[in-house]
PQR file with spaces between the fields and no chain letter, atoms N, CA, C, O and H, PARSE charges and radii, in Angstrom:
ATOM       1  N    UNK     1     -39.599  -13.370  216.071 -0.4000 1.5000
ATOM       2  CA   UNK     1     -41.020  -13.274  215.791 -0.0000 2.0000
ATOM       3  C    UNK     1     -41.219  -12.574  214.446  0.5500 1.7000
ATOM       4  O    UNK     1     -40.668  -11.617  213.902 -0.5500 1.4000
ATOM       5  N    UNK     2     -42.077  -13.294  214.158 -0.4000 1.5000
ATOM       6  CA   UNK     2     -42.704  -12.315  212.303 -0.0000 2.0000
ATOM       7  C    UNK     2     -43.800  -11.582  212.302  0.5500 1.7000
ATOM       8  O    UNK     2     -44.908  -12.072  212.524 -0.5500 1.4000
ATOM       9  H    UNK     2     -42.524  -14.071  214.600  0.4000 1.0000
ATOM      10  N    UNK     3     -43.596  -10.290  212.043 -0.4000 1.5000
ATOM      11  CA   UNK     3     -43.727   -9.156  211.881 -0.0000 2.0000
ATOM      12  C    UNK     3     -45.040   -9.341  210.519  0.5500 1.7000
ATOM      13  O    UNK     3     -44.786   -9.849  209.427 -0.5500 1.4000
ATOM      14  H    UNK     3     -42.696   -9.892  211.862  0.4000 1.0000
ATOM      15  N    UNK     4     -46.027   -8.953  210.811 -0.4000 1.5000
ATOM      16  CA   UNK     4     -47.243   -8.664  209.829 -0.0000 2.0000
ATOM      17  C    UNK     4     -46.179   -8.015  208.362  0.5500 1.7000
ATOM      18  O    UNK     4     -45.911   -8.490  207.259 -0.5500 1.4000
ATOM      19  H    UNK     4     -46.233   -8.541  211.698  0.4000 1.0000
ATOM      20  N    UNK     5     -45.962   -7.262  208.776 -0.4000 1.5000
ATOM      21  CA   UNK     5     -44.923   -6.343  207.325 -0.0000 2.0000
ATOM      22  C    UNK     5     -44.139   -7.643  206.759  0.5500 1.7000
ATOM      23  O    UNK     5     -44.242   -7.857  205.551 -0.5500 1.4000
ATOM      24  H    UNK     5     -46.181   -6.876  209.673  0.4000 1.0000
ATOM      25  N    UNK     6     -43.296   -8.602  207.615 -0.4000 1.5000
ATOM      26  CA   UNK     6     -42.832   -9.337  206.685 -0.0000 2.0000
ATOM      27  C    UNK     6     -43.227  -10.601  206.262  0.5500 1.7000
ATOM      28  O    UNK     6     -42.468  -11.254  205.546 -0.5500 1.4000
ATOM      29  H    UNK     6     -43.212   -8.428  208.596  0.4000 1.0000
ATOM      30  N    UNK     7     -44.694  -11.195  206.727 -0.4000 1.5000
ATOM      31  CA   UNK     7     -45.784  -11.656  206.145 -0.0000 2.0000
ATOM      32  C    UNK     7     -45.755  -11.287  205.110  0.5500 1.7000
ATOM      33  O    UNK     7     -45.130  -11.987  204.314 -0.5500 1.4000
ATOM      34  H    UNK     7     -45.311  -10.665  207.310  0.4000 1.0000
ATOM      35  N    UNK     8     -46.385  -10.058  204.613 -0.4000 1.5000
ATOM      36  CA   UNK     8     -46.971   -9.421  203.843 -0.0000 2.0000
ATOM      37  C    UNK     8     -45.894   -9.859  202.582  0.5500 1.7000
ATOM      38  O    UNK     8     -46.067  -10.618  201.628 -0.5500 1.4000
ATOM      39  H    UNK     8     -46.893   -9.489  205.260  0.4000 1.0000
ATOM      40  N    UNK     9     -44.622   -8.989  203.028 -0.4000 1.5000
ATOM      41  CA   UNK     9     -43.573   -9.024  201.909 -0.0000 2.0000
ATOM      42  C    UNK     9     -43.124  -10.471  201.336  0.5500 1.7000
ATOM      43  O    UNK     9     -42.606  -10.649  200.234 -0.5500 1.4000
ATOM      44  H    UNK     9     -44.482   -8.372  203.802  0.4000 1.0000
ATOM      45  N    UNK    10     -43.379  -11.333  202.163 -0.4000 1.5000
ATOM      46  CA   UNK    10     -43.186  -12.787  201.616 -0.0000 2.0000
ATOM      47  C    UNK    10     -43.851  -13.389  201.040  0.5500 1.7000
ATOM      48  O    UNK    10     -43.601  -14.489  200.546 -0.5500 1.4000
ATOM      49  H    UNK    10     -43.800  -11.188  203.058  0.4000 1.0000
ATOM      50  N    UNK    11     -45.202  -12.562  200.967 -0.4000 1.5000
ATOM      51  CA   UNK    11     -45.825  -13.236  200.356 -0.0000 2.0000
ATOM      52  C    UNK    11     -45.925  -12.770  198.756  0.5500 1.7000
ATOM      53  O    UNK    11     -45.986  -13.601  197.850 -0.5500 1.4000
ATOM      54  H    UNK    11     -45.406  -11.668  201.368  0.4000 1.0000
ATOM      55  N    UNK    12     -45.934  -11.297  198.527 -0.4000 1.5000
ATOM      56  CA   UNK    12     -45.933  -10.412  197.680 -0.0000 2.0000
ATOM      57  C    UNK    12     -44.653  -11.082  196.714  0.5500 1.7000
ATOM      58  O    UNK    12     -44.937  -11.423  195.566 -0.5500 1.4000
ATOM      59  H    UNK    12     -45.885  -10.622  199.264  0.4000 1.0000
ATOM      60  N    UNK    13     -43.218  -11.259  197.229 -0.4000 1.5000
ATOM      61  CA   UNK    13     -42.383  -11.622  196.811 -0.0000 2.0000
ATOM      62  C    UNK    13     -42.907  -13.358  196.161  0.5500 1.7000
ATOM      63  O    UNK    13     -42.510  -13.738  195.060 -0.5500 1.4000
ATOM      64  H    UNK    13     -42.987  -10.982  198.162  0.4000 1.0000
ATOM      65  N    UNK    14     -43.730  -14.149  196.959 -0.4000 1.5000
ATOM      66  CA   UNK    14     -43.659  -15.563  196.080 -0.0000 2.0000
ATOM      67  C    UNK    14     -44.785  -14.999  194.931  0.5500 1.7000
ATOM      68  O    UNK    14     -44.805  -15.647  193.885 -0.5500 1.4000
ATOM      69  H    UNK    14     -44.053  -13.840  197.854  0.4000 1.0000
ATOM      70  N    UNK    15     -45.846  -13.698  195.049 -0.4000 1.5000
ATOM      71  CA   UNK    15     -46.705  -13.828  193.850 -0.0000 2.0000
ATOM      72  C    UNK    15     -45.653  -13.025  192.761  0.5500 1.7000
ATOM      73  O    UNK    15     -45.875  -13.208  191.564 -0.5500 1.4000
ATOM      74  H    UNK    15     -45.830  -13.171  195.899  0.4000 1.0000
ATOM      75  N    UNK    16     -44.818  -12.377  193.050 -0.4000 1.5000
ATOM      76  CA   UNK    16     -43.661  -11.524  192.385 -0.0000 2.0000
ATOM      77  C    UNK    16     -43.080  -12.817  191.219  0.5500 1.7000
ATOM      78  O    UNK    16     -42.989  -12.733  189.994 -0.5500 1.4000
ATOM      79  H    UNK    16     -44.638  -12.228  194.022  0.4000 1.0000
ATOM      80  N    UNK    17     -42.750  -13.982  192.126 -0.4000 1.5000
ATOM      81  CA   UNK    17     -41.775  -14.611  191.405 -0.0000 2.0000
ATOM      82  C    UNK    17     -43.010  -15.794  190.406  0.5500 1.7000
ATOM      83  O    UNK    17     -42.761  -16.459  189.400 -0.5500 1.4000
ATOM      84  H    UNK    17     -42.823  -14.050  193.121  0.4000 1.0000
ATOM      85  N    UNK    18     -44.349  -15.667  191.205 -0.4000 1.5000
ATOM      86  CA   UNK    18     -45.078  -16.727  189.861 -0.0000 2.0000
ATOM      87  C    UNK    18     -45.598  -15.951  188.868  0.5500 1.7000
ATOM      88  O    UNK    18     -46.225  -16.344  187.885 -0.5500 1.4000
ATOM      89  H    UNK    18     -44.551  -15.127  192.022  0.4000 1.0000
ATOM      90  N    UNK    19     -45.206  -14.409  189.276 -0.4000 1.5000
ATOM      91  CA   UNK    19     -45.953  -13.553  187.558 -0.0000 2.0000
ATOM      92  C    UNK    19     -44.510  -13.431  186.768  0.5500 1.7000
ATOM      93  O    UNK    19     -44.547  -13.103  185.582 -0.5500 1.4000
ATOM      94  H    UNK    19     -44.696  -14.089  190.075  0.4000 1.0000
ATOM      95  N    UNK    20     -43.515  -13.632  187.261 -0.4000 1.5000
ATOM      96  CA   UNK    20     -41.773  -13.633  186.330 -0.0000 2.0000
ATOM      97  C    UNK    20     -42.554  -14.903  185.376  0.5500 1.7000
ATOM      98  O    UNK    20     -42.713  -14.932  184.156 -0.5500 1.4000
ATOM      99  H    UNK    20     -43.485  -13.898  188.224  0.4000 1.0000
ATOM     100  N    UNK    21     -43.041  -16.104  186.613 -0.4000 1.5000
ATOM     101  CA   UNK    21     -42.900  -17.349  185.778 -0.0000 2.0000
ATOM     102  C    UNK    21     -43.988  -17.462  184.532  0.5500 1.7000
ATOM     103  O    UNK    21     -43.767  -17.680  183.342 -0.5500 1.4000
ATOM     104  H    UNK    21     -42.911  -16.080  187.604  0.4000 1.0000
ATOM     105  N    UNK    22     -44.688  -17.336  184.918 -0.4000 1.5000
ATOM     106  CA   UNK    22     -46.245  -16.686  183.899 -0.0000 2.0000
ATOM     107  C    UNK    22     -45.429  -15.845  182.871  0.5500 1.7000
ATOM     108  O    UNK    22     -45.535  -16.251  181.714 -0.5500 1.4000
ATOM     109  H    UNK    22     -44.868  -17.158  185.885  0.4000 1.0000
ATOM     110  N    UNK    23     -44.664  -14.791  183.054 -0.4000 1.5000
ATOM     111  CA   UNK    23     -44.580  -13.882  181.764 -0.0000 2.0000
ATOM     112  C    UNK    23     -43.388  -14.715  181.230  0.5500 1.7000
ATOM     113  O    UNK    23     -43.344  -14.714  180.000 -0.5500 1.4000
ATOM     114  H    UNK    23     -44.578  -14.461  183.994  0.4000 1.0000
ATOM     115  N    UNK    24     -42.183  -15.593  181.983 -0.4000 1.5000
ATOM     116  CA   UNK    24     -41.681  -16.625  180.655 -0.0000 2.0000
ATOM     117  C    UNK    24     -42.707  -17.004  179.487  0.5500 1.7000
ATOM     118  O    UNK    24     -42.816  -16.628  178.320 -0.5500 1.4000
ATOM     119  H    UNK    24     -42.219  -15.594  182.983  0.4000 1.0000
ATOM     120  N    UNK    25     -43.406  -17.896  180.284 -0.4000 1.5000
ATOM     121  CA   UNK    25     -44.562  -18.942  179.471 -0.0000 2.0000
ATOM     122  C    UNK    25     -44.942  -18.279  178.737  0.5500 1.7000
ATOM     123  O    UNK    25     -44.835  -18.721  177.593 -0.5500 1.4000
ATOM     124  H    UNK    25     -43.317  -18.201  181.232  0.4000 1.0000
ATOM     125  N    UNK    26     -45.609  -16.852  178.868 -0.4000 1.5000
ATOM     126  CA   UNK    26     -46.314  -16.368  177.741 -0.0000 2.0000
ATOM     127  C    UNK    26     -45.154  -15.659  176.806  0.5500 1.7000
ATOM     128  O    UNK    26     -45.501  -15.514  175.634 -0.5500 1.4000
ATOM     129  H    UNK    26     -45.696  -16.493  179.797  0.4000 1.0000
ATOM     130  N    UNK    27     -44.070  -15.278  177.080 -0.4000 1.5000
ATOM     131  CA   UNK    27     -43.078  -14.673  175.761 -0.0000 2.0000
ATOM     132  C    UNK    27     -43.382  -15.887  175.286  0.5500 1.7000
ATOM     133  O    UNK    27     -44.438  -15.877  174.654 -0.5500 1.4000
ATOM     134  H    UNK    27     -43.789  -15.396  178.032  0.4000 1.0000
ATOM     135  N    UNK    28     -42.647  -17.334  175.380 -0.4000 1.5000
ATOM     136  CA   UNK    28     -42.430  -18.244  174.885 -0.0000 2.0000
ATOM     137  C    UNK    28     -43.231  -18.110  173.674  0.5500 1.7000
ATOM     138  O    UNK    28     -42.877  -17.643  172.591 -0.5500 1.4000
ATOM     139  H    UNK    28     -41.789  -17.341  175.894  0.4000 1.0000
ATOM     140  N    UNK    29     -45.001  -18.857  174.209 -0.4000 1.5000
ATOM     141  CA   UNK    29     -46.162  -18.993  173.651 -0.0000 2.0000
ATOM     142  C    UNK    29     -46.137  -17.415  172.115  0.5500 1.7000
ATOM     143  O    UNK    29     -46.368  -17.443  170.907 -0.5500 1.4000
ATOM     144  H    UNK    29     -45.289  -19.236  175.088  0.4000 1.0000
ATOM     145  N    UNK    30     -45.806  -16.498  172.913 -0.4000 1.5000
ATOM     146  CA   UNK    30     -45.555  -15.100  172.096 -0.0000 2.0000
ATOM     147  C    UNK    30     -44.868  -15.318  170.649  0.5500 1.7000
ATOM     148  O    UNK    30     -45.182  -15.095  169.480 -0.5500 1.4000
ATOM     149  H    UNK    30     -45.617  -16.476  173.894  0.4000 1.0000
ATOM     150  N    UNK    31     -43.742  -15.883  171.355 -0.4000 1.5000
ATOM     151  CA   UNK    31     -42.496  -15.927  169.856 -0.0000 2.0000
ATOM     152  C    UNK    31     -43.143  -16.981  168.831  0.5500 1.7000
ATOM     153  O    UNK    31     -43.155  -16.930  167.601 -0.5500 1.4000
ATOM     154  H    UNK    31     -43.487  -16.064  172.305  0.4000 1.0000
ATOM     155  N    UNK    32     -43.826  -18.222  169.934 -0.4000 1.5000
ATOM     156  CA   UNK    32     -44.426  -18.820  168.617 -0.0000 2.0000
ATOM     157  C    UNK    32     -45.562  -18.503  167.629  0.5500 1.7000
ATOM     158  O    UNK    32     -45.650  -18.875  166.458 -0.5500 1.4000
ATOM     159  H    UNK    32     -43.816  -18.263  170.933  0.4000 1.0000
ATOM     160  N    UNK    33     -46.533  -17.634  168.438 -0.4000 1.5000
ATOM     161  CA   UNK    33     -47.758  -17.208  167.946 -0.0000 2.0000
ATOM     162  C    UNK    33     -47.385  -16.372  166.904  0.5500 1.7000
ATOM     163  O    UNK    33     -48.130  -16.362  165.924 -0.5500 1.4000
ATOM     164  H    UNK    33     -46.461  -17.333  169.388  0.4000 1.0000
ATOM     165  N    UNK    34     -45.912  -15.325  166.891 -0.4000 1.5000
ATOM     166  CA   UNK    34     -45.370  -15.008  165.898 -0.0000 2.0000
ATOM     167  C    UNK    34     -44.772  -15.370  164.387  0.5500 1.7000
ATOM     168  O    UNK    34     -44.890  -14.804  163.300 -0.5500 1.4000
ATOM     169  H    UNK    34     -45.307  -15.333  167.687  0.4000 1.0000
ATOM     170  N    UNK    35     -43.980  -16.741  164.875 -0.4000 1.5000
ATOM     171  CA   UNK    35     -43.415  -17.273  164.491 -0.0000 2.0000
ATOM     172  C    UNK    35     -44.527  -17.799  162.973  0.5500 1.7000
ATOM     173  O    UNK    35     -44.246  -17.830  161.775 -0.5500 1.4000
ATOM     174  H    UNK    35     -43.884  -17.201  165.758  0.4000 1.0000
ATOM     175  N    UNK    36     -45.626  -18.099  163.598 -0.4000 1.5000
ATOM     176  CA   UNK    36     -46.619  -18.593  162.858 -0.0000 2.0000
ATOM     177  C    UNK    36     -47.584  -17.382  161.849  0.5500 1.7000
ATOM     178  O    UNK    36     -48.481  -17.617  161.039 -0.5500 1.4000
ATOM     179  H    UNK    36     -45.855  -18.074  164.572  0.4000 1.0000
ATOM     180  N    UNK    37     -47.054  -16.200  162.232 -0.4000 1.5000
ATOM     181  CA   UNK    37     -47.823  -15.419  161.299 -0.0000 2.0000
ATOM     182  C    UNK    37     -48.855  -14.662  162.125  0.5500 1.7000
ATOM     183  O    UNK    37     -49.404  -13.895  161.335 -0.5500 1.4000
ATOM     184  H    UNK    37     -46.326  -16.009  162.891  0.4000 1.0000
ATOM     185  N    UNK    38     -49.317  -14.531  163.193 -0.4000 1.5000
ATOM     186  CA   UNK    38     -50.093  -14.068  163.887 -0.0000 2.0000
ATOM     187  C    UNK    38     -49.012  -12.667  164.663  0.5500 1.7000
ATOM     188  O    UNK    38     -48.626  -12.691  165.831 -0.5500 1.4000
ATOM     189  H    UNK    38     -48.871  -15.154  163.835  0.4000 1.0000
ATOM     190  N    UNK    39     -48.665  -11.396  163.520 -0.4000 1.5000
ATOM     191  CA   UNK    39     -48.242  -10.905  164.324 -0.0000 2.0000
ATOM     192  C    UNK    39     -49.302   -9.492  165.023  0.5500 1.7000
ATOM     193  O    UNK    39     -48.673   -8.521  165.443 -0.5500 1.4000
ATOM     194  H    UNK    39     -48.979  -11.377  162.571  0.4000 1.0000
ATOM     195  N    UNK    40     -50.510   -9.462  165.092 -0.4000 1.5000
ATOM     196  CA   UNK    40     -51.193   -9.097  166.159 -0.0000 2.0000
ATOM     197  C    UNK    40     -51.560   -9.500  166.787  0.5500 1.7000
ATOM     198  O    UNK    40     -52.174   -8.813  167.604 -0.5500 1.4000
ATOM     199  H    UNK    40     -51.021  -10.251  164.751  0.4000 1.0000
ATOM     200  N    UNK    41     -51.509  -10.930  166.955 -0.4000 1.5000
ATOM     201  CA   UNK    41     -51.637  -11.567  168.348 -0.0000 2.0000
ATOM     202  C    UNK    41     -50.590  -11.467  169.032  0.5500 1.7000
ATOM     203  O    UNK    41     -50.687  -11.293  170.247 -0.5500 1.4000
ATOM     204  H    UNK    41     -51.010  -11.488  166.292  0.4000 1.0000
ATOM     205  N    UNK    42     -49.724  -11.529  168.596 -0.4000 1.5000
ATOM     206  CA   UNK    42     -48.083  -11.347  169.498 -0.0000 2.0000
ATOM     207  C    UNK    42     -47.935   -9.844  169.836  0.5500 1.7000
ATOM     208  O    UNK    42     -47.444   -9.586  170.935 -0.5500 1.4000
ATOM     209  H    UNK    42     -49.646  -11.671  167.609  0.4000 1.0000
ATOM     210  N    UNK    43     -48.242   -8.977  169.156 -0.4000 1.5000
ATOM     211  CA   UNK    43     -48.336   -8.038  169.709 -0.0000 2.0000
ATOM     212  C    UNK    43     -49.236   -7.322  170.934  0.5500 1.7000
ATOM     213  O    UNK    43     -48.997   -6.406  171.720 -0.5500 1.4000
ATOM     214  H    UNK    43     -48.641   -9.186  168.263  0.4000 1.0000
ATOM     215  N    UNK    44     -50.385   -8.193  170.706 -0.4000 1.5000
ATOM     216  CA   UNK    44     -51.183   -7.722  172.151 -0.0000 2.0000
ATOM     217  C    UNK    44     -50.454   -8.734  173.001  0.5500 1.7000
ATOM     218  O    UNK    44     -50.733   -8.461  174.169 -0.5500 1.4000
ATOM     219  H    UNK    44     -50.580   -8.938  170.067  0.4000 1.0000
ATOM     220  N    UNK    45     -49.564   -9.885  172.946 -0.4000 1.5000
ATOM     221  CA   UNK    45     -49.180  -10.677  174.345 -0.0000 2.0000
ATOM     222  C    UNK    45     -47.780   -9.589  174.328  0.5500 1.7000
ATOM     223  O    UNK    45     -47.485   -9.468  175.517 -0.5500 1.4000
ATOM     224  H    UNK    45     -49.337  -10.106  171.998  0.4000 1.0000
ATOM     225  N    UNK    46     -47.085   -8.996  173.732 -0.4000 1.5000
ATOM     226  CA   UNK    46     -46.070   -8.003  174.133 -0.0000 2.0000
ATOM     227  C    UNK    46     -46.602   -6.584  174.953  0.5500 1.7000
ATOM     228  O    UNK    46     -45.765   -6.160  175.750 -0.5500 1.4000
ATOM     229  H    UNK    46     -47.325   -9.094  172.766  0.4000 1.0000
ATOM     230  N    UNK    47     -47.816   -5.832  174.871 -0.4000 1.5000
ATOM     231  CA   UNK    47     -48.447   -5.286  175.466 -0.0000 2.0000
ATOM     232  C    UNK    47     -48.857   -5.633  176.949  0.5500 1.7000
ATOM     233  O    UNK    47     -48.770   -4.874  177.914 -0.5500 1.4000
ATOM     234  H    UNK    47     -48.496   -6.177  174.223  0.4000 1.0000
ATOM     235  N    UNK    48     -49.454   -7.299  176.938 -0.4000 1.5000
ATOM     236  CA   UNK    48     -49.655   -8.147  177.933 -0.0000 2.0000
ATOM     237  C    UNK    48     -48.319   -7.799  179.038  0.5500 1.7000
ATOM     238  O    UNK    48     -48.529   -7.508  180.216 -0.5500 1.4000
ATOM     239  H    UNK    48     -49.525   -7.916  176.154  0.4000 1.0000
ATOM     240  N    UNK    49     -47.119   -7.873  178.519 -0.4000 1.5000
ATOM     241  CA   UNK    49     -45.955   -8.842  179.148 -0.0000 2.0000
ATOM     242  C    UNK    49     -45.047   -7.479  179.673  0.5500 1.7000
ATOM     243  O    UNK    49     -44.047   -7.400  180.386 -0.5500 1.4000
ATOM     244  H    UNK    49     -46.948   -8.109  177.563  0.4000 1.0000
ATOM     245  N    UNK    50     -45.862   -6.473  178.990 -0.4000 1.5000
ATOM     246  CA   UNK    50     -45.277   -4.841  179.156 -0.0000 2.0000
ATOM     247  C    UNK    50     -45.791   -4.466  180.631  0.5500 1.7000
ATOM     248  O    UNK    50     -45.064   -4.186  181.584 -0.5500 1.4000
ATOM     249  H    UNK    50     -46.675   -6.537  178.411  0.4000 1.0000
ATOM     250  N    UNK    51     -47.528   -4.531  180.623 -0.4000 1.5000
ATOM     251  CA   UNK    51     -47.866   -4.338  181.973 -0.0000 2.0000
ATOM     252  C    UNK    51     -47.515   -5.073  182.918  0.5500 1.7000
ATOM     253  O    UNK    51     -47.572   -4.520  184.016 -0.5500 1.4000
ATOM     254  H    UNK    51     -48.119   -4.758  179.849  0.4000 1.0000
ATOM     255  N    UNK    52     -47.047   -6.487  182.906 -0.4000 1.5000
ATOM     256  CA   UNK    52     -46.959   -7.354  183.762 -0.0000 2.0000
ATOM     257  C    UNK    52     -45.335   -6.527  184.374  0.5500 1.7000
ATOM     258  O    UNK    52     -45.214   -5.972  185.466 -0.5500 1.4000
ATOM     259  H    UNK    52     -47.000   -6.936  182.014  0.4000 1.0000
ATOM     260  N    UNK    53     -44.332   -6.657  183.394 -0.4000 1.5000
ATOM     261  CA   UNK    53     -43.404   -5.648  183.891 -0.0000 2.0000
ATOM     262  C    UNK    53     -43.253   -4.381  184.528  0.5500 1.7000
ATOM     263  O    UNK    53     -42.212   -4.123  185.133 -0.5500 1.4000
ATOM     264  H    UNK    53     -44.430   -7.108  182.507  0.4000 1.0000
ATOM     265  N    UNK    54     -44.464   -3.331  184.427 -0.4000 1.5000
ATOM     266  CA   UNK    54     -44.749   -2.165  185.018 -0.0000 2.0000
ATOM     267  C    UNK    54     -44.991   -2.511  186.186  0.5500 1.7000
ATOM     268  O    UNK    54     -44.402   -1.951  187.111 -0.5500 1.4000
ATOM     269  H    UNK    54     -45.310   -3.540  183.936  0.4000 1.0000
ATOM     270  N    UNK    55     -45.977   -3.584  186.435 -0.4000 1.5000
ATOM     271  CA   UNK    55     -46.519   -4.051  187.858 -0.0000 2.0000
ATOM     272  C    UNK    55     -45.610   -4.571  188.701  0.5500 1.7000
ATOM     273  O    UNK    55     -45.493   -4.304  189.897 -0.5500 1.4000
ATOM     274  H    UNK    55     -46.456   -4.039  185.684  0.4000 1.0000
ATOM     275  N    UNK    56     -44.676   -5.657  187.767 -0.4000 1.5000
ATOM     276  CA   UNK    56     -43.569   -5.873  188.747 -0.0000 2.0000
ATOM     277  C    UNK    56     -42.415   -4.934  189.647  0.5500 1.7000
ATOM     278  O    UNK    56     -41.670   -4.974  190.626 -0.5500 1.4000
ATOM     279  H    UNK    56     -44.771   -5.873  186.795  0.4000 1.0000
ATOM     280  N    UNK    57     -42.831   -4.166  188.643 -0.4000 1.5000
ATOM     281  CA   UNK    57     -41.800   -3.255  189.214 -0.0000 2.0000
ATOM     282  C    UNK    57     -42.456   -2.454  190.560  0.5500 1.7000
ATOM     283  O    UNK    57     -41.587   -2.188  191.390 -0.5500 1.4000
ATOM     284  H    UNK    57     -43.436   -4.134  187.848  0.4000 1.0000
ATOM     285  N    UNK    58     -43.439   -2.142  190.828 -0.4000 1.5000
ATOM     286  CA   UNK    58     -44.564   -1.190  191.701 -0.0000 2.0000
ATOM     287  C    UNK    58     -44.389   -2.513  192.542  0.5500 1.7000
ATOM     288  O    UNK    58     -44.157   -2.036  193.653 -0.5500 1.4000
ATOM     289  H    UNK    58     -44.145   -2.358  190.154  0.4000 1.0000
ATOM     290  N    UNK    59     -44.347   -4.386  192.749 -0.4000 1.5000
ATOM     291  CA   UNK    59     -44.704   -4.876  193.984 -0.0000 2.0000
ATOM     292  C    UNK    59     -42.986   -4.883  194.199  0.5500 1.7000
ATOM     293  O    UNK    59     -42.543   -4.880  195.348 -0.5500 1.4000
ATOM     294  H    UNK    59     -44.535   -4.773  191.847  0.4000 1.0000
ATOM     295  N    UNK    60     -42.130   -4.890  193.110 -0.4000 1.5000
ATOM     296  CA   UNK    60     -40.824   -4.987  193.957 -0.0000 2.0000
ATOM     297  C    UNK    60     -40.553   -3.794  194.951  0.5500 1.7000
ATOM     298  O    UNK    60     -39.811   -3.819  195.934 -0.5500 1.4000
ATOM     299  H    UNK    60     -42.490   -4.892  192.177  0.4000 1.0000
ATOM     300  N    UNK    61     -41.284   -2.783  194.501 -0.4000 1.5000
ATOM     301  CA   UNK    61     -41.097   -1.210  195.212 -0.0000 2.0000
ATOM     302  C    UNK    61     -41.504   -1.089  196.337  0.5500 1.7000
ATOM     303  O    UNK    61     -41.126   -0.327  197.227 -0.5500 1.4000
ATOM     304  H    UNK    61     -41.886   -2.762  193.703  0.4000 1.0000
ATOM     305  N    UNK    62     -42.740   -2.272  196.320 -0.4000 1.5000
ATOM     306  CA   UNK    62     -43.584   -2.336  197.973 -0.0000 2.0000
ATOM     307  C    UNK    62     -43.290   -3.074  198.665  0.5500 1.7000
ATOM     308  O    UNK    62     -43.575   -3.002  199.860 -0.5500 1.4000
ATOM     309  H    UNK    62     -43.047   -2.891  195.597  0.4000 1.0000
ATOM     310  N    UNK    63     -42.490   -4.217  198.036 -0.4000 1.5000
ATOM     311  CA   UNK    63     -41.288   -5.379  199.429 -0.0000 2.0000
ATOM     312  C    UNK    63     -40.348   -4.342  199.623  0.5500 1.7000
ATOM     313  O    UNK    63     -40.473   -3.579  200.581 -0.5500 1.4000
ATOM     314  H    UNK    63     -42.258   -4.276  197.065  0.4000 1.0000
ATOM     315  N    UNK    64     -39.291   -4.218  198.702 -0.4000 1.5000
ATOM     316  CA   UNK    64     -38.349   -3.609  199.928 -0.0000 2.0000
ATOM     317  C    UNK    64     -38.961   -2.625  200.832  0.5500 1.7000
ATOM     318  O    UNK    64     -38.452   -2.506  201.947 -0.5500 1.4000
ATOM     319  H    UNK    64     -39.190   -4.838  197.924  0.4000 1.0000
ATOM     320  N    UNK    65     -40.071   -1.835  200.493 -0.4000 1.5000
ATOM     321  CA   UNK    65     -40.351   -0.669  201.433 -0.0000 2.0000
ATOM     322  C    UNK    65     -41.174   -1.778  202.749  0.5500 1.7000
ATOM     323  O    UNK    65     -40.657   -1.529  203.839 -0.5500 1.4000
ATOM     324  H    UNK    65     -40.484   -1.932  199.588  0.4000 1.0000
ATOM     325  N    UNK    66     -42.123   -2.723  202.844 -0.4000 1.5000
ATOM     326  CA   UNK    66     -41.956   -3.307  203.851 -0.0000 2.0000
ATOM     327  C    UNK    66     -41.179   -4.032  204.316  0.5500 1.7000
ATOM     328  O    UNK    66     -41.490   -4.444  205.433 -0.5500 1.4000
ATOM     329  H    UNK    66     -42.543   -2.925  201.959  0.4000 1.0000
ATOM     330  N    UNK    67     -40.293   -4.365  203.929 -0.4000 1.5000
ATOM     331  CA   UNK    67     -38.865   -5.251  204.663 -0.0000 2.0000
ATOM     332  C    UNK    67     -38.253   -4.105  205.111  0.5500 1.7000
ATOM     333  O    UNK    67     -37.949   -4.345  206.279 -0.5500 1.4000
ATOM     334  H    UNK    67     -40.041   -4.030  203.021  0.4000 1.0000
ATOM     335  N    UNK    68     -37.857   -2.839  204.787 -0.4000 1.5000
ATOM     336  CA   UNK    68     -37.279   -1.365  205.343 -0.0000 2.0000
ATOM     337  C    UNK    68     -38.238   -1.444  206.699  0.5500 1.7000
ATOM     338  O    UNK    68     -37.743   -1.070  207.762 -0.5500 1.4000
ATOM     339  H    UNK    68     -38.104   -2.644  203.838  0.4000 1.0000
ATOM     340  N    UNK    69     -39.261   -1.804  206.677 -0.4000 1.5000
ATOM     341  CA   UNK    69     -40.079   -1.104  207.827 -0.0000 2.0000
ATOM     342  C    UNK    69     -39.330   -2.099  208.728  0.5500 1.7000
ATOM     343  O    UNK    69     -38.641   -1.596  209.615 -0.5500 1.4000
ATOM     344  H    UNK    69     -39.664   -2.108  205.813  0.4000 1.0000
ATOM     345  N    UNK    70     -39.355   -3.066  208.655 -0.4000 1.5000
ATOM     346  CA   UNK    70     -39.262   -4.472  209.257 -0.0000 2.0000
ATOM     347  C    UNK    70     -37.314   -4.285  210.231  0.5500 1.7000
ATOM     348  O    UNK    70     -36.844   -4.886  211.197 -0.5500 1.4000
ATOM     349  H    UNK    70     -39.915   -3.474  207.934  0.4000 1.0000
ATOM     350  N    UNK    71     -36.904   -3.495  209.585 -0.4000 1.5000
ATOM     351  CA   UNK    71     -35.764   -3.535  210.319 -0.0000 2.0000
ATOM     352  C    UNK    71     -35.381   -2.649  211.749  0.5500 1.7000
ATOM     353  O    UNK    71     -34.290   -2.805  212.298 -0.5500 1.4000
ATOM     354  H    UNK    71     -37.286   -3.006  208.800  0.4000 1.0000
């Protein structure tokens, strides 16, 4: 049987893995917006891609701690 906690964490984990995929796309988009001479626009999408990493890190912190509960 599944456990509300590991609901939760499965789900957290698939939005985990479409903001990885989102912050590819936007380095990508980044290096070119650079590439082209726009380097303060690339710099606010490196700012962008900074928080997205801080955050990832805070929902990876909150799956394992509900999958811990879960055992």
């Amino acid at each position: 049987m599944t456990t509300s906690n590991e609901v939760m964490a499965d789900a957290l984990e698939l939005l985990l893995l479409n903001q990885h995929a989102v912050a590819s796309g936007l380095e990508e988009v980044a290096l070119w917006i650079k590439s082209r001479g726009a380097v303060d626009t690339h710099q606010n999408v490196v700012s962008a891609l900074e928080r997205l990493d801080m955050n990832a890190e805070s929902i990876t912190a909150a799956i394992e701690r509900l999958r811990q509960d879960t055992l």
